[in-house]
Structures are given as C-alpha cells and as structure tokens.
C-alpha positions as CSV (number, residue, x, y, z in Angstrom):
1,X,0.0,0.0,0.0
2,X,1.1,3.3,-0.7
3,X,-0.9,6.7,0.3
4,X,1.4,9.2,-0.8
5,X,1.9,10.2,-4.6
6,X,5.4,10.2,-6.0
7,X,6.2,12.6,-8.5
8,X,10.3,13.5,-8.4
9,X,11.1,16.8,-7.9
10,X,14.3,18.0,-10.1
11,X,17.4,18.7,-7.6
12,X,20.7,17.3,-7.5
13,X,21.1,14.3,-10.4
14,X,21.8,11.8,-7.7
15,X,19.2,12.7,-5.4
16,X,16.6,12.6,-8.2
17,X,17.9,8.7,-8.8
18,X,17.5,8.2,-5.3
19,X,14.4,8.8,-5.0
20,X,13.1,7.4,-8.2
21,X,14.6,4.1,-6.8
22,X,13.0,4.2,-3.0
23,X,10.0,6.2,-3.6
24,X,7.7,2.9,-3.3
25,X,9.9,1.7,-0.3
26,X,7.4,0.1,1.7
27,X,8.9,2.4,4.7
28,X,6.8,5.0,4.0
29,X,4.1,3.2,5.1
30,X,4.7,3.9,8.4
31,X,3.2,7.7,9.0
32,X,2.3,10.1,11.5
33,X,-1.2,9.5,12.5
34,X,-1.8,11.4,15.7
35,X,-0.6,14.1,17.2
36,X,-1.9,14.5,20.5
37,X,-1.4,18.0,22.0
38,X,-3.4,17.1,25.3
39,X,-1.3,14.2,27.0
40,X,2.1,15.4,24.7
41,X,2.2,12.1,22.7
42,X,3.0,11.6,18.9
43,X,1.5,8.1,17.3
44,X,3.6,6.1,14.4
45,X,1.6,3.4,12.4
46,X,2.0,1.1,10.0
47,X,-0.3,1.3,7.0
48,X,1.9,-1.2,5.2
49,X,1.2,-5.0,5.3
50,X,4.7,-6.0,6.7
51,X,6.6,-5.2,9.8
52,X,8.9,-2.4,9.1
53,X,12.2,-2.7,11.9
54,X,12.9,1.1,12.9
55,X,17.0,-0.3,12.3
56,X,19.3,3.8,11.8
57,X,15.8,5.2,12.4
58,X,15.9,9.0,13.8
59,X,13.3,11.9,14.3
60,X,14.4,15.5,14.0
61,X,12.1,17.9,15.4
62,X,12.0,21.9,14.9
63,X,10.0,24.6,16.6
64,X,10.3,28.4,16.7
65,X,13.2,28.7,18.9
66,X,15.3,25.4,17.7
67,X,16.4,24.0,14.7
68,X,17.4,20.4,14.1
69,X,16.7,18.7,17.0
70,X,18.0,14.9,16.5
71,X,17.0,11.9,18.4
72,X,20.2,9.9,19.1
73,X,21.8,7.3,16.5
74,X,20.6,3.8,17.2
75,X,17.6,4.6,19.8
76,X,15.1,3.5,17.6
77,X,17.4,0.0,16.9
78,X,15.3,-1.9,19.0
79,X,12.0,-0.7,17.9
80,X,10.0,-3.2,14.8
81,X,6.5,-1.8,14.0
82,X,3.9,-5.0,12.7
83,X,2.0,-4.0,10.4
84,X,-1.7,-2.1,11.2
85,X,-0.4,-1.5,14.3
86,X,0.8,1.7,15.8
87,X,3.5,2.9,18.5
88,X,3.5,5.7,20.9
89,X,5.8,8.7,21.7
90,X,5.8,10.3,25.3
91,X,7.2,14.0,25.4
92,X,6.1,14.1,28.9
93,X,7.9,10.8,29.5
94,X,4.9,9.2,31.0
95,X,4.9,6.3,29.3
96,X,3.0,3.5,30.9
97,X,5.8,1.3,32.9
98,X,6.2,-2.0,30.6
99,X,4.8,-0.8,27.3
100,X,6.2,-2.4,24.4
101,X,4.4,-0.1,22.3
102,X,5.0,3.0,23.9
103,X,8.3,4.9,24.7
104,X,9.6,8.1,26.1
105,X,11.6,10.8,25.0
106,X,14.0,11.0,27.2
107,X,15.6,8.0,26.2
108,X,15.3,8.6,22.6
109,X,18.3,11.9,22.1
110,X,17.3,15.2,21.8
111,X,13.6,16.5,20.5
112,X,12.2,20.0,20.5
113,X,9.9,20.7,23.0
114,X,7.6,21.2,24.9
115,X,5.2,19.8,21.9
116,X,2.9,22.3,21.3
117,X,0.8,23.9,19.1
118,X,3.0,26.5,17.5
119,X,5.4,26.4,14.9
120,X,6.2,22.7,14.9
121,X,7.8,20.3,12.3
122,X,8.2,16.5,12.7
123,X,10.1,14.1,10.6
124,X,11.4,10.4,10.6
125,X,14.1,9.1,8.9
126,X,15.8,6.3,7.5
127,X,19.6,6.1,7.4
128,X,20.1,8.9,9.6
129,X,20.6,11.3,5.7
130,X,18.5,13.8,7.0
131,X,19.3,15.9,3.4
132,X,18.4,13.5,1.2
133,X,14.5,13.5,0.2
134,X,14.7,9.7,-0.1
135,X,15.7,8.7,3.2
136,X,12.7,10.8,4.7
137,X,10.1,8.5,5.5
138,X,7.1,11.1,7.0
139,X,6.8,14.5,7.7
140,X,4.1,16.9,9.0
141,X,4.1,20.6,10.3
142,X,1.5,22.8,12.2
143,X,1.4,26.4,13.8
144,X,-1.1,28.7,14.8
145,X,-3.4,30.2,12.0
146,X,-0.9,28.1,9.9
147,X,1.7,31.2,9.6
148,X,4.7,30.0,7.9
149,X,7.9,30.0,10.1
150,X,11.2,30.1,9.2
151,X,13.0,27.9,12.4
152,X,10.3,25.3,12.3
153,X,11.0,24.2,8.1
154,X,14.6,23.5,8.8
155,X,13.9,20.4,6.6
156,X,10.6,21.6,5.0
157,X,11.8,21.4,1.8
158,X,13.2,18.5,2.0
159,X,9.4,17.0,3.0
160,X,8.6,18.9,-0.8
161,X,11.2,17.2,-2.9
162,X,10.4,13.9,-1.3
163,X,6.6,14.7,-2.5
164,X,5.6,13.9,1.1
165,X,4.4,17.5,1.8
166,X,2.9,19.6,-0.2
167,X,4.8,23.0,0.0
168,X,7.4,24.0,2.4
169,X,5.4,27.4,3.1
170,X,2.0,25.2,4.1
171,X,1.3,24.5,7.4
172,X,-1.7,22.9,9.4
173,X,-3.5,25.9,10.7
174,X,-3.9,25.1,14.5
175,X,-4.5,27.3,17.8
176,X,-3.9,27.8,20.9
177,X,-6.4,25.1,22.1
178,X,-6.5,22.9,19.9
179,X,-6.3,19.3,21.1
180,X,-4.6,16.9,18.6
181,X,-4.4,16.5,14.9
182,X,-5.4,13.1,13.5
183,X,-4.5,12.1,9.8
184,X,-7.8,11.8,7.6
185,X,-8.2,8.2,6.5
186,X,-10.9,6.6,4.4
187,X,-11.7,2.9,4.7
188,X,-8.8,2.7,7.2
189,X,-6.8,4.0,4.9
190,X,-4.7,7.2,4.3
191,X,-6.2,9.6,1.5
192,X,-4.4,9.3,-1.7
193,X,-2.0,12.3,-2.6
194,X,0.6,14.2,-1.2
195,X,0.0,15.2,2.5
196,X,-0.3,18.8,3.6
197,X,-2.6,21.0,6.1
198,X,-5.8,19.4,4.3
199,X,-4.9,15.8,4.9
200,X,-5.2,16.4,8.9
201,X,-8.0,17.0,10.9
202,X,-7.6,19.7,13.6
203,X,-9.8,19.1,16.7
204,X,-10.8,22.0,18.7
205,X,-12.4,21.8,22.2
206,X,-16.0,21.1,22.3
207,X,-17.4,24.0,24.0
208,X,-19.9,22.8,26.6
209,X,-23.5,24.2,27.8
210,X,-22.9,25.2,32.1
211,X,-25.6,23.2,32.2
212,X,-24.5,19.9,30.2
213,X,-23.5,18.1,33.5
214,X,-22.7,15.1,31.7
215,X,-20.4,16.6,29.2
216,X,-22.4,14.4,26.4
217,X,-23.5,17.7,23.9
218,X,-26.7,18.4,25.5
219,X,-28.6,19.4,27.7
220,X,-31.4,17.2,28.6
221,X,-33.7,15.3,31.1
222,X,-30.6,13.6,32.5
223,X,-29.0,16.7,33.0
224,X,-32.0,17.8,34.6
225,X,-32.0,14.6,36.8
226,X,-28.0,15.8,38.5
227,X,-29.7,19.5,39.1
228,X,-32.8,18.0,40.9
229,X,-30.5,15.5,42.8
230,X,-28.2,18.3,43.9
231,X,-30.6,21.1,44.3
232,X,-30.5,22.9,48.1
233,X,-27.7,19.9,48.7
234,X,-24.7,20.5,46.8
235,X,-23.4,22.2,44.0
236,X,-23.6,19.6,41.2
237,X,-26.4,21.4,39.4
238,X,-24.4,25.0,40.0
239,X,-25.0,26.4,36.4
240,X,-24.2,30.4,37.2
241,X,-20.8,29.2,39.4
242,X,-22.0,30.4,42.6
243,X,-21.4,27.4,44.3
244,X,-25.0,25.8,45.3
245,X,-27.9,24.4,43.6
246,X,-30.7,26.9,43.5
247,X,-33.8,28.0,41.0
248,X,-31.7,30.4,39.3
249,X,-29.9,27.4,38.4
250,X,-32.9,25.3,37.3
251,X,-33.7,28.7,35.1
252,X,-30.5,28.8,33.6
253,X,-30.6,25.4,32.4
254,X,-34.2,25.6,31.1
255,X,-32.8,28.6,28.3
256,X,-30.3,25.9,27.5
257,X,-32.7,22.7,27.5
258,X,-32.1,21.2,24.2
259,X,-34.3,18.3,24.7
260,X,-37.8,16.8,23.4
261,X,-40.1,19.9,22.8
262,X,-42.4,19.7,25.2
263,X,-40.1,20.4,28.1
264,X,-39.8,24.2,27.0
265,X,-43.1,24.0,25.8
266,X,-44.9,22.7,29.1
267,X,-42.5,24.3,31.6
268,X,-43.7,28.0,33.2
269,X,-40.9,29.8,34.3
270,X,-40.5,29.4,37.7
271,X,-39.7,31.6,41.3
272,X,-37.1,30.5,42.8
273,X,-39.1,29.5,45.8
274,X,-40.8,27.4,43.8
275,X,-38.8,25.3,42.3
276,X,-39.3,22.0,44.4
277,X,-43.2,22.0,42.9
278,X,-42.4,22.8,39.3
279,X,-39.2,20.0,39.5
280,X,-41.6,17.4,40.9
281,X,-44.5,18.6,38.0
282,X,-41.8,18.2,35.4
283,X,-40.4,15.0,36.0
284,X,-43.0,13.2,36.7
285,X,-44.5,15.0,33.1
286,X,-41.3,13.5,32.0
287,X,-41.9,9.9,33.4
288,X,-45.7,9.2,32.1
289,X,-44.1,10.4,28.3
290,X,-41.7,7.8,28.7
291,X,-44.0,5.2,29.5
C-alpha cells in the first residue's frame, strides 16, 4: 500500500535517482497518525502490510526557537512496528511502565519541546541522511493560523522534494487550544495524494453548555436529573458558578434545555421559591411520556 503520490522533484542528479529508486519503499508506510497536543504524545503506524524494523531510524524535530533537533543514532534500533499497528511517543515521559508499544523521549536523544501547538515540524528518517529526500520517510508541520515560520521548516523542503508534503510554506492551521491532529483516512486508509494542512483534521475543544453536566453535547432530562438531585444539597447542578444548587440554576438550564419539545413548551418559568413543585410537575411529566 502506498498513500502518498510520488512525482520526483528536479534537484541534484543523484538525489533525483535516489528517489526514483526508494519512492515505493514500503517504509513510507509507516506515517504520523496522531498528534496529540493534550497528553504530549505523537503516534507512528503502520499502514503497510509487513513489519517495518525502525533499524538507523531517527526523528528530528524543529519549533520556533530550535532548529534540528535529532533523536540519538541507534535509539530507535530496537523498535519493529507489525504492520496495522501503531506505536507511541511520550514528550512528557509518562509512558506506561512495561509498554512495548509506547516509549519516552528521554531516552530517545534530543527533541524540540515542549510539543505544542505553535510552529512545529516532525520528521522520521531512514539512514540517519536527514538531506536526502529519499531517506525521509514522513513528515508533517503545524502552527497557529498556519503562519509559515522560518526555524520550524529547517527540513521543510526537503518534506517537498520527497513529495511527502505539499509546500514548504503550508502549514496545518492550528490554535492555541487545539487538542490533537489526526490524519484523515478513508476505509482505514490514508487519503491518496501528497500530505499537507488538508490531509489532517484539527480538533478544537467542544465547548460545553454550564448546564451539560454530563459533558455528552446536550442538555437534557438527565442533566436535569443531577440539578434535581443536587438542588439545596450541593453544587452539582451549579450552572451560574456560585457554588450551590438553586432556581436560578434550574432557570438557567431551562434557556439551554435542548431536549424533546415539550419540556420548553410545558414548563412555566419558575420563582425560585418554587422550584421544588415545578421540578416534581416536570419530572413526573417527563416519566408518564416515557411510558
């Protein structure tokens, strides 16, 4: 299987033979599929259908205050990725005790970091020729609003001529929140062409209703359920952040309620001295419907 198109890119005579001969190598199978901002980690997998040994293997990493950052010859010796399977990079060396399929940074040589959002390009290589387009095997860079940056694409080009990125001056338009990028596939599969910023999906924080307890989207009759269990108790059902459970509360999540209809529909506005009645009126509403 191979994702990525190859069309050579005229530079040096030998460089262009080079790649003609390992542009199919099935090493560039093996691609950047997540990169998880959140919990610092970078995921590797194998879209080929053999194991590909990680034997003279080495990352170099860039961001806006350091170029070239290598991992250290031989770290990645040890390290054989099956195929359809995927391995894991900790920057925050937290790497679960044991793993065989996850491994920290720390022991790996030198990487920019922390990983973050901003000006940030990744690359893997084989044979440690970290100029020459054919021994790159995958390559991806992001920064915020997708401003091009000129320490970051220390080896941009070099991701161009090997026709594994698009252009050098493209990056993945991220922000200051955003969670993770994740490599758009299609029947498991990478999408045909030459990566760039459209070939990744940039997830953003879902931004979450006060009053979607449950952190599920909406805000409905279970919702409604944690504000009548908390209410004059504790401050589970605290919608305006004042610390306890009152009708204000229960009046702020009504102006949210994205449930069936009827709930809005049905439901007066109530004092908040009053609350107890109308709670007890509405759920049990709630309940016959249900039956």
């Amino acid at each position: 299987m191979n994702s990525v198109s190859r069309v050579s890119i005229p530079v040096a005579a030998i460089t262009c033979f080079a790649v003609a001969q390992q542009a199919d190598a099935a090493f560039r199978d093996v691609q950047f599929k997540t990169i998880d901002f959140e919990n610092a980690i970078v995921e590797l997998h194998n879209f080929g259908d053999t194991s590909e040994p990680f034997t003279n293997w080495r990352f170099c990493t860039h961001d806006d205050q350091v170029e070239r950052r290598y991992s250290t010859s031989g770290a990645l010796n040890s390290i054989t990725l099956d195929a359809g399977e995927s391995i894991f990079f900790h920057f925050n060396n937290d790497a679960p005790v044991g793993a065989t399929d996850a491994f920290n940074i720390a022991g790996l040589g030198n990487f920019a970091t922390p990983l973050e959002q901003d000006a940030y390009a990744i690359g893997i290589y084989v044979n440690s020729a970290f100029s020459n387009p054919a021994a790159l095997v995958d390559h991806l860079q992001w920064s915020i609003d997708g401003v091009d940056n000129a320490s970051a694409d220390a080896r941009s080009i070099t991701a161009e001529q090997a026709d594994l990125w698009t252009d050098d001056t493209e990056w993945i338009a991220t922000t200051a929140d955003t969670l993770r990028l994740e490599l758009l596939l299609e029947d498991g599969e990478p999408i045909a062409g030459i990566h760039g910023p459209s070939s990744y999906e940039v997830v953003e924080p879902q931004l979450f209703s006060a009053a979607d307890f449950d952190r599920d989207g909406d805000v409905d009759g279970d919702d409604l359920g944690t504000l009548r269990g908390a209410y004059g108790t504790t401050s589970a059902g605290d919608v305006d952040l004042d610390t306890d459970t009152d009708g204000t509360d229960f009046l702020l999540l009504q102006q949210s309620y994205t449930g069936p209809a009827g709930f809005a529909a049905t439901t007066a506005v109530p004092e908040p001295s009053t609350f107890g009645l109308v709670m007890i009126g509405i759920l049990c509403l709630r309940s016959g419907r249900t039956r």
